[in-house]
C-alpha angles and dihedrals in degrees: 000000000000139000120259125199122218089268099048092044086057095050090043091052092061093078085067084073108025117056100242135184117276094256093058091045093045083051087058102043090052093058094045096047083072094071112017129044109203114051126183111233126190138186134206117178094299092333119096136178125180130192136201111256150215139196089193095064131240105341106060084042088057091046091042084052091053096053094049087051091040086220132125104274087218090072098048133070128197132200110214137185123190136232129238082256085054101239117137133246147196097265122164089194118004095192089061096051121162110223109221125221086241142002146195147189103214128201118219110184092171143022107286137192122241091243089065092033085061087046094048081048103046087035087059103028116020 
């Protein structure tokens, strides 16, 4: 696990919405692991994205969002889908949703480095 600052967190929260190479998920995991325990992962071809997630809909994502950002969660909004569990997740549209080639819910008990952020990912998800 590493610190992030604002700024790094913003930039590490665009690979919720853009698929990204392993290394710049796994940078991301690693940071939120430090606050959140259960992450969304998704895989298309060798492209991922993850998102924080949430089995109580859209307003502890929104909260959960907010503490990864460290910023108020008055001053943010966030688009969400959910999954067939019924957990949320980070969504920009959720009627032009790319279907990925595979997809897990991980669960992080503890901080962990990019470099086993990257192994939980590729161990559930290739």
């Amino acid at each position: 696990m590493h610190d992030a600052s604002v700024a790094d967190r913003t930039t590490l929260i665009q690979s919720i919405r853009i698929w990204s190479p392993l290394g710049a998920v796994a940078d991301a995991i690693s940071v939120a692991s430090a606050v959140e325990n259960r992450i969304y992962v998704e895989r298309l071809g060798d492209r991922y994205r993850w998102s924080l997630s949430s089995k109580g809909g859209s307003y502890p994502l929104l909260r959960a969002t907010a503490r990864f950002a460290e910023v108020d969660y008055q001053r943010i909004v966030v688009g969400f889908r959910t999954l067939t569990d019924g957990t949320a997740i980070i969504c920009d549209d959720p009627g032009a949703v790319v279907l990925p080639d595979a997809w897990a819910l991980v669960d992080v008990v503890d901080p962990v480095s990019p470099a086993e952020a990257a192994d939980l990912v590729t161990g559930r998800i290739g």
